[in-house]
C-alpha positions in Angstrom: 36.3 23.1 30.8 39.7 21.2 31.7 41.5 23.2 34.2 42.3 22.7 37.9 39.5 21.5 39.8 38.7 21.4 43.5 35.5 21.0 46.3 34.8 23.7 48.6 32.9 23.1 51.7 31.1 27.0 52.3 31.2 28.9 55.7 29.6 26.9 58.6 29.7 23.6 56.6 26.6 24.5 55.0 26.9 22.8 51.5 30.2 22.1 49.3 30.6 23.3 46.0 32.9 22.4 43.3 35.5 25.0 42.1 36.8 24.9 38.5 39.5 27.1 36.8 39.9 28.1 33.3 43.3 28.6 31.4 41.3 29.5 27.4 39.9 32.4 27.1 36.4 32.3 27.1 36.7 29.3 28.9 34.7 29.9 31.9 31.9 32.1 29.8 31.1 29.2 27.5 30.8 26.4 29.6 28.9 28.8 32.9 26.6 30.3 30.0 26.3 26.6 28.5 25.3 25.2 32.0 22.7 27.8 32.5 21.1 27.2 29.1 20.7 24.0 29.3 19.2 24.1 32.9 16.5 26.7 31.7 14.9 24.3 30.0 13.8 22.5 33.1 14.4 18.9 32.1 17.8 17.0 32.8 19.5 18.0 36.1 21.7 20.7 35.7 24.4 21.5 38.4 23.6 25.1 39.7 26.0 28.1 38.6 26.9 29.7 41.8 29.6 32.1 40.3 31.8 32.8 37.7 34.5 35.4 36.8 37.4 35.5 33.5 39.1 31.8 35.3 36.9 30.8 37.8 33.5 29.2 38.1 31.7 27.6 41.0 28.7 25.5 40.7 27.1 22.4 42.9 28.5 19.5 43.9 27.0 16.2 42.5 26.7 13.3 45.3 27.3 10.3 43.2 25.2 7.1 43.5 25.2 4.4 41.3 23.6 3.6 37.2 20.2 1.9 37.4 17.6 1.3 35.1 15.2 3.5 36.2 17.8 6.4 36.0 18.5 5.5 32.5 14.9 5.4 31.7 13.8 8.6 33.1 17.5 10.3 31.9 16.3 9.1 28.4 13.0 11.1 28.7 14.4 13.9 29.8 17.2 14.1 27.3 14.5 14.0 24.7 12.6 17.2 26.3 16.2 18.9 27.0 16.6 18.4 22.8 13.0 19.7 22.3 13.1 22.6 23.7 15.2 24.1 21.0 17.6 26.7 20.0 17.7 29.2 17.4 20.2 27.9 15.3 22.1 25.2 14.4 25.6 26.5 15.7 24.0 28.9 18.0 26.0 29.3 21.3 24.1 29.5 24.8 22.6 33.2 25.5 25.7 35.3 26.6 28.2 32.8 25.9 30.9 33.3 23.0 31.6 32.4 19.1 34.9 31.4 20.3 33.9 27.8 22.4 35.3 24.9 23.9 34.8 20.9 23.1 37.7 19.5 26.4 40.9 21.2 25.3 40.3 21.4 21.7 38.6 24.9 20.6 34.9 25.1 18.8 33.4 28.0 17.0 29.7 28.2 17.5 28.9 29.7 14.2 25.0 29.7 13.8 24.0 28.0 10.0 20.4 27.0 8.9 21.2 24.1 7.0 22.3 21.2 8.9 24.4 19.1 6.6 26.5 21.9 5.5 26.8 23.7 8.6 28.1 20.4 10.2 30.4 19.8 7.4 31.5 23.6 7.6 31.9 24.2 11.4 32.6 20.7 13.0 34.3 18.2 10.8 36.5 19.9 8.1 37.7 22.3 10.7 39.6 19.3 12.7 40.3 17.4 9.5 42.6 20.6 8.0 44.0 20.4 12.0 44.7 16.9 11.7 46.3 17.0 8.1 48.6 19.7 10.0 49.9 18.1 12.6 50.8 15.0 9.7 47.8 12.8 11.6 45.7 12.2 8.4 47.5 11.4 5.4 46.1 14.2 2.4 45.1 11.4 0.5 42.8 9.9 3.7 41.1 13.3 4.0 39.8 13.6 0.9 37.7 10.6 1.6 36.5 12.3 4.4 35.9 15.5 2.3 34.0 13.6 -0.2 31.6 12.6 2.2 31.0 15.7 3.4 29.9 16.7 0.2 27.4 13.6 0.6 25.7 14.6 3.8 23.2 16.4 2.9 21.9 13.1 1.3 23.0 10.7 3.9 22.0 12.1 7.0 18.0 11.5 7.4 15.2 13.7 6.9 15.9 17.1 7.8 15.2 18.1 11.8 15.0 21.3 13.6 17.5 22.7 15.6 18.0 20.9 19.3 19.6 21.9 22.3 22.8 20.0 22.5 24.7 19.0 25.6 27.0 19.2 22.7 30.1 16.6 24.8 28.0 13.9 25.8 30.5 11.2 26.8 30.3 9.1 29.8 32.7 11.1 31.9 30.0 14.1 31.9 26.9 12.1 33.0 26.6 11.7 36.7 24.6 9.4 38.3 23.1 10.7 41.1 22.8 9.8 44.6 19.1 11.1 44.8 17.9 8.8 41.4 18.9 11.3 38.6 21.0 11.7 35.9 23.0 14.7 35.8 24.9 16.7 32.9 28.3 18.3 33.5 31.3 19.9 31.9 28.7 20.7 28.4 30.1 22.0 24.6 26.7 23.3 24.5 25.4 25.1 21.0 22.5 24.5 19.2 22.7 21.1 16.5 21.2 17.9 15.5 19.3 15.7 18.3 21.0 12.1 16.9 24.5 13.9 17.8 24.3 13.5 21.8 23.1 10.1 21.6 25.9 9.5 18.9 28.6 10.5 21.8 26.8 8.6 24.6 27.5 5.5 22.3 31.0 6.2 21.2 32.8 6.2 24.3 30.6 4.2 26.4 27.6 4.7 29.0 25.8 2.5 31.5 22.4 1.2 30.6 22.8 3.0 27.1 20.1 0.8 25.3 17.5 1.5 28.4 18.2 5.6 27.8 17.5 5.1 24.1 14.8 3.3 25.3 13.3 6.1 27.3 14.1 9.0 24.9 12.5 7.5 22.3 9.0 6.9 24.4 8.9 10.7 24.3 10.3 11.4 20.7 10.8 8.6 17.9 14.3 9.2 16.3 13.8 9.1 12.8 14.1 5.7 10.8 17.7 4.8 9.8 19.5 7.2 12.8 21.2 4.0 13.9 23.0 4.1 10.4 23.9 7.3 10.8 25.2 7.4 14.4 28.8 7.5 12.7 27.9 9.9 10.8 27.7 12.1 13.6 30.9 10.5 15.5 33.0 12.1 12.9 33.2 15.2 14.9 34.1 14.1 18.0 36.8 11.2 16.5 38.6 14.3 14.5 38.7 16.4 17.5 40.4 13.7 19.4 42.7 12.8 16.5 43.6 16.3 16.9 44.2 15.8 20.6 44.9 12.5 20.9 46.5 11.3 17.7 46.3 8.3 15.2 44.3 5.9 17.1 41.3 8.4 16.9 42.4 9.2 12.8 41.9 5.3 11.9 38.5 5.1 13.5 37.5 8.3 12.1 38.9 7.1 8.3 36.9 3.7 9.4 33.2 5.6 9.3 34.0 7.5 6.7 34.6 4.3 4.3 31.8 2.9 5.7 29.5 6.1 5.1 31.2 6.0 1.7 29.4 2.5 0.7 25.9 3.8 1.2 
Protein backbone atom coordinates (compact mmCIF):
# COMPACT_ATOMS: atom_id res chain seq x y z
CA UNK A 1 0.00 0.00 0.00
CA UNK A 2 1.54 3.47 -0.92
CA UNK A 3 -0.40 6.13 0.58
CA UNK A 4 0.31 8.66 3.39
CA UNK A 5 1.88 7.14 6.28
CA UNK A 6 2.36 8.13 9.88
CA UNK A 7 3.31 6.71 13.74
CA UNK A 8 0.84 6.97 16.46
CA UNK A 9 1.82 6.77 19.99
CA UNK A 10 -1.75 5.33 21.80
CA UNK A 11 -3.45 6.90 24.88
CA UNK A 12 -1.06 6.96 27.99
CA UNK A 13 2.05 6.29 25.76
CA UNK A 14 1.38 2.76 25.94
CA UNK A 15 2.76 1.47 22.56
CA UNK A 16 2.93 3.38 18.94
CA UNK A 17 1.51 2.12 16.01
CA UNK A 18 1.97 2.90 12.48
CA UNK A 19 -1.00 4.46 10.56
CA UNK A 20 -1.30 3.94 6.72
CA UNK A 21 -3.90 5.43 4.30
CA UNK A 22 -5.14 4.07 1.16
CA UNK A 23 -6.10 6.13 -2.04
CA UNK A 24 -7.14 2.43 -4.53
CA UNK A 25 -9.92 0.93 -3.87
CA UNK A 26 -9.43 -2.19 -2.28
CA UNK A 27 -6.32 -0.93 -1.11
CA UNK A 28 -6.55 -1.27 2.54
CA UNK A 29 -8.56 -4.85 2.18
CA UNK A 30 -5.85 -6.54 0.20
CA UNK A 31 -2.84 -5.64 1.90
CA UNK A 32 -4.81 -5.89 5.96
CA UNK A 33 -6.30 -9.31 4.67
CA UNK A 34 -2.68 -10.09 3.04
CA UNK A 35 -0.96 -9.30 6.45
CA UNK A 36 -3.20 -11.47 8.30
CA UNK A 37 -2.73 -14.46 6.05
CA UNK A 38 0.59 -14.52 6.05
CA UNK A 39 0.83 -14.16 9.89
CA UNK A 40 -1.57 -17.25 10.43
CA UNK A 41 0.89 -19.26 9.36
CA UNK A 42 2.97 -18.73 12.40
CA UNK A 43 6.40 -18.54 10.81
CA UNK A 44 7.98 -15.02 9.62
CA UNK A 45 7.11 -12.02 11.86
CA UNK A 46 4.19 -10.41 10.81
CA UNK A 47 3.27 -6.82 11.99
CA UNK A 48 -0.10 -7.11 13.91
CA UNK A 49 -3.34 -5.67 12.15
CA UNK A 50 -4.82 -3.46 14.77
CA UNK A 51 -7.62 -1.98 12.49
CA UNK A 52 -8.69 -1.29 9.30
CA UNK A 53 -11.59 0.52 7.50
CA UNK A 54 -12.23 1.58 3.29
CA UNK A 55 -8.65 4.14 3.66
CA UNK A 56 -7.24 3.35 6.81
CA UNK A 57 -5.28 0.59 8.44
CA UNK A 58 -3.29 0.54 11.64
CA UNK A 59 -0.96 -2.13 12.52
CA UNK A 60 2.48 -2.40 14.80
CA UNK A 61 5.28 -0.52 14.77
CA UNK A 62 8.61 -2.34 13.88
CA UNK A 63 11.72 -1.10 16.11
CA UNK A 64 14.49 -1.41 13.69
CA UNK A 65 17.92 -2.97 14.54
CA UNK A 66 20.43 -3.85 12.27
CA UNK A 67 21.12 -7.12 9.34
CA UNK A 68 23.10 -9.91 10.90
CA UNK A 69 23.80 -13.31 10.04
CA UNK A 70 21.95 -15.03 12.39
CA UNK A 71 18.80 -13.00 11.28
CA UNK A 72 19.30 -14.01 7.77
CA UNK A 73 19.79 -17.48 8.69
CA UNK A 74 16.80 -17.97 10.81
CA UNK A 75 14.67 -15.44 8.22
CA UNK A 76 15.68 -17.98 5.55
CA UNK A 77 14.03 -20.90 7.56
CA UNK A 78 11.22 -19.27 8.23
CA UNK A 79 10.56 -18.01 4.75
CA UNK A 80 10.76 -21.55 3.73
CA UNK A 81 7.82 -22.70 6.34
CA UNK A 82 5.86 -19.31 5.51
CA UNK A 83 6.04 -20.85 1.58
CA UNK A 84 5.02 -24.32 2.96
CA UNK A 85 2.24 -23.76 4.51
CA UNK A 86 0.35 -23.27 1.32
CA UNK A 87 -2.53 -21.78 -0.36
CA UNK A 88 -5.23 -23.01 -2.43
CA UNK A 89 -4.37 -21.77 -5.66
CA UNK A 90 -1.88 -20.34 -7.62
CA UNK A 91 -3.43 -16.73 -7.94
CA UNK A 92 -5.52 -17.15 -4.86
CA UNK A 93 -5.84 -13.91 -2.84
CA UNK A 94 -5.62 -13.99 1.11
CA UNK A 95 -9.08 -15.11 2.84
CA UNK A 96 -11.43 -11.94 2.63
CA UNK A 97 -9.17 -9.96 0.55
CA UNK A 98 -10.18 -8.99 -3.22
CA UNK A 99 -9.66 -10.13 -7.07
CA UNK A 100 -8.86 -6.61 -7.61
CA UNK A 101 -5.08 -6.38 -5.74
CA UNK A 102 -2.26 -4.22 -5.35
CA UNK A 103 1.73 -4.86 -6.35
CA UNK A 104 3.07 -0.69 -4.91
CA UNK A 105 1.00 1.55 -7.11
CA UNK A 106 0.57 -0.70 -10.00
CA UNK A 107 -2.85 -2.88 -9.83
CA UNK A 108 -2.72 -7.04 -9.66
CA UNK A 109 -5.58 -9.28 -10.20
CA UNK A 110 -5.37 -12.35 -8.04
CA UNK A 111 -7.09 -14.66 -10.41
CA UNK A 112 -6.70 -18.37 -8.94
CA UNK A 113 -5.24 -20.86 -12.00
CA UNK A 114 -3.90 -24.58 -11.48
CA UNK A 115 -1.29 -24.62 -13.80
CA UNK A 116 1.59 -22.51 -12.94
CA UNK A 117 3.32 -21.62 -16.19
CA UNK A 118 0.27 -20.55 -17.84
CA UNK A 119 -1.32 -18.91 -15.05
CA UNK A 120 1.93 -16.81 -14.59
CA UNK A 121 2.06 -16.01 -18.20
CA UNK A 122 -1.76 -15.15 -18.11
CA UNK A 123 -2.11 -13.11 -14.84
CA UNK A 124 1.41 -11.54 -14.13
CA UNK A 125 3.50 -10.96 -17.22
CA UNK A 126 1.40 -10.40 -20.39
CA UNK A 127 -0.91 -8.17 -18.38
CA UNK A 128 2.02 -5.42 -17.89
CA UNK A 129 3.65 -6.22 -21.16
CA UNK A 130 0.12 -5.09 -23.20
CA UNK A 131 0.44 -1.98 -20.38
CA UNK A 132 3.84 -1.26 -21.37
CA UNK A 133 3.36 -1.57 -25.21
CA UNK A 134 0.51 1.24 -24.31
CA UNK A 135 2.17 3.69 -22.84
CA UNK A 136 4.95 3.26 -26.12
CA UNK A 137 7.63 1.65 -23.32
CA UNK A 138 8.21 -1.67 -25.27
CA UNK A 139 8.56 -1.51 -28.81
CA UNK A 140 5.66 -4.27 -30.51
CA UNK A 141 8.49 -5.93 -32.00
CA UNK A 142 10.42 -6.34 -28.25
CA UNK A 143 7.21 -7.89 -26.91
CA UNK A 144 6.78 -10.51 -28.96
CA UNK A 145 10.03 -11.83 -27.73
CA UNK A 146 8.65 -11.69 -24.52
CA UNK A 147 5.41 -13.40 -25.72
CA UNK A 148 7.33 -16.13 -27.26
CA UNK A 149 8.68 -17.07 -24.16
CA UNK A 150 5.82 -17.17 -22.43
CA UNK A 151 4.73 -19.66 -24.65
CA UNK A 152 8.08 -21.55 -23.50
CA UNK A 153 7.43 -21.59 -19.79
CA UNK A 154 5.90 -24.32 -19.19
CA UNK A 155 9.20 -26.07 -20.40
CA UNK A 156 11.66 -23.66 -18.88
CA UNK A 157 10.54 -23.20 -15.50
CA UNK A 158 11.55 -26.55 -13.40
CA UNK A 159 9.64 -29.34 -12.26
CA UNK A 160 6.31 -28.50 -11.39
CA UNK A 161 5.68 -27.24 -7.46
CA UNK A 162 2.66 -26.79 -5.44
CA UNK A 163 1.15 -23.66 -4.70
CA UNK A 164 3.09 -21.42 -1.90
CA UNK A 165 2.16 -18.71 0.14
CA UNK A 166 3.76 -15.66 -1.39
CA UNK A 167 4.80 -12.43 0.38
CA UNK A 168 4.20 -11.82 -3.24
CA UNK A 169 6.58 -7.94 -3.11
CA UNK A 170 9.61 -9.14 -1.57
CA UNK A 171 12.03 -6.40 -2.12
CA UNK A 172 14.36 -5.01 0.39
CA UNK A 173 12.27 -2.04 1.26
CA UNK A 174 9.57 -4.62 2.89
CA UNK A 175 12.03 -6.68 5.11
CA UNK A 176 12.72 -5.19 8.44
CA UNK A 177 15.32 -6.07 10.45
CA UNK A 178 14.39 -6.09 13.79
CA UNK A 179 15.53 -4.72 16.89
CA UNK A 180 14.61 -7.97 18.93
CA UNK A 181 16.76 -10.44 16.26
CA UNK A 182 14.00 -11.08 13.59
CA UNK A 183 13.19 -10.47 10.26
CA UNK A 184 10.06 -8.89 9.61
CA UNK A 185 7.63 -8.75 6.45
CA UNK A 186 5.76 -5.52 5.60
CA UNK A 187 3.75 -3.77 2.94
CA UNK A 188 2.89 -7.72 1.15
CA UNK A 189 1.21 -8.35 -2.72
CA UNK A 190 0.24 -11.45 -1.00
CA UNK A 191 -1.64 -14.31 -3.29
CA UNK A 192 -0.90 -17.75 -3.63
CA UNK A 193 2.29 -18.59 -6.45
CA UNK A 194 5.48 -20.24 -7.08
CA UNK A 195 8.13 -20.44 -3.95
CA UNK A 196 11.37 -19.43 -6.38
CA UNK A 197 9.36 -15.99 -6.97
CA UNK A 198 10.01 -14.31 -3.44
CA UNK A 199 13.48 -15.32 -3.45
CA UNK A 200 13.63 -14.01 -7.18
CA UNK A 201 12.60 -10.40 -5.74
CA UNK A 202 14.83 -10.53 -2.67
CA UNK A 203 17.72 -10.83 -5.38
CA UNK A 204 16.55 -8.24 -7.84
CA UNK A 205 16.61 -5.29 -6.00
CA UNK A 206 19.01 -6.07 -3.36
CA UNK A 207 18.98 -7.55 0.45
CA UNK A 208 21.52 -7.79 3.14
CA UNK A 209 23.03 -11.19 3.81
CA UNK A 210 21.04 -12.55 0.79
CA UNK A 211 23.30 -15.65 0.21
CA UNK A 212 23.13 -16.52 4.12
CA UNK A 213 18.91 -16.38 3.78
CA UNK A 214 19.20 -18.77 0.79
CA UNK A 215 21.36 -20.50 2.93
CA UNK A 216 18.85 -21.00 5.65
CA UNK A 217 15.77 -21.61 3.50
CA UNK A 218 17.24 -24.11 1.82
CA UNK A 219 18.27 -26.20 5.19
CA UNK A 220 14.50 -26.58 5.60
CA UNK A 221 13.44 -27.01 1.81
CA UNK A 222 15.95 -27.77 -1.10
CA UNK A 223 14.93 -25.49 -4.13
CA UNK A 224 14.82 -27.60 -6.97
CA UNK A 225 17.95 -28.04 -9.26
CA UNK A 226 18.45 -25.23 -11.88
CA UNK A 227 16.12 -22.47 -9.81
CA UNK A 228 19.23 -20.26 -9.99
CA UNK A 229 18.62 -20.33 -13.85
CA UNK A 230 15.40 -19.55 -13.63
CA UNK A 231 15.42 -16.66 -11.06
CA UNK A 232 14.86 -14.30 -14.23
CA UNK A 233 12.38 -16.08 -15.19
CA UNK A 234 10.46 -15.10 -12.34
CA UNK A 235 11.91 -11.32 -12.30
CA UNK A 236 9.92 -10.74 -15.41
CA UNK A 237 6.95 -9.80 -13.47
CA UNK A 238 8.15 -7.49 -11.23
CA UNK A 239 10.63 -5.61 -14.09
CA UNK A 240 7.27 -5.19 -16.32
CA UNK A 241 5.40 -3.74 -13.54
CA UNK A 242 8.02 -1.30 -12.98
CA UNK A 243 8.45 -0.53 -16.70
CA UNK A 244 4.95 0.26 -16.38
CA UNK A 245 5.70 2.55 -13.45
CA UNK A 246 8.87 3.47 -13.83
CA UNK A 247 9.68 3.41 -17.53
CA UNK A 248 12.50 2.23 -19.97
CA UNK A 249 15.25 1.52 -17.69
CA UNK A 250 13.05 -1.39 -16.20
CA UNK A 251 11.83 -2.37 -20.16
CA UNK A 252 15.64 -3.00 -21.21
CA UNK A 253 16.34 -5.22 -18.22
CA UNK A 254 13.11 -6.96 -18.68
CA UNK A 255 13.95 -7.47 -22.75
CA UNK A 256 17.61 -8.46 -21.23
CA UNK A 257 16.02 -11.91 -19.43
CA UNK A 258 13.94 -12.56 -21.85
CA UNK A 259 16.83 -13.01 -24.63
CA UNK A 260 18.64 -14.66 -22.24
CA UNK A 261 15.58 -17.18 -21.30
CA UNK A 262 15.30 -17.26 -25.09
CA UNK A 263 18.90 -19.14 -25.59
CA UNK A 264 17.96 -22.07 -23.33
Amino acid sequence: MTGALTEVALDGGRSVVVVKRGDGPGEVRAEAAGLRWLADAGTVRIPCVYGDDSRWLVTDRVPQGRPTVEAALRFGRELAALHASGAPAFGAPPPGGPVAAYIGLAPMRNEPGTDWPHWYAEHRVLPYLRDAVDAGTVSSAEAILVERVCERLPELTGPPEPPARLHGDLWNGNVLWGVDGHVWLIDPAAHGGHRETDLAMLDLFGCPHLAQVVDGYEESAPLAQGWRERVGLHQLFPLLVHAVLFGRGYAEQALTVARVAATR
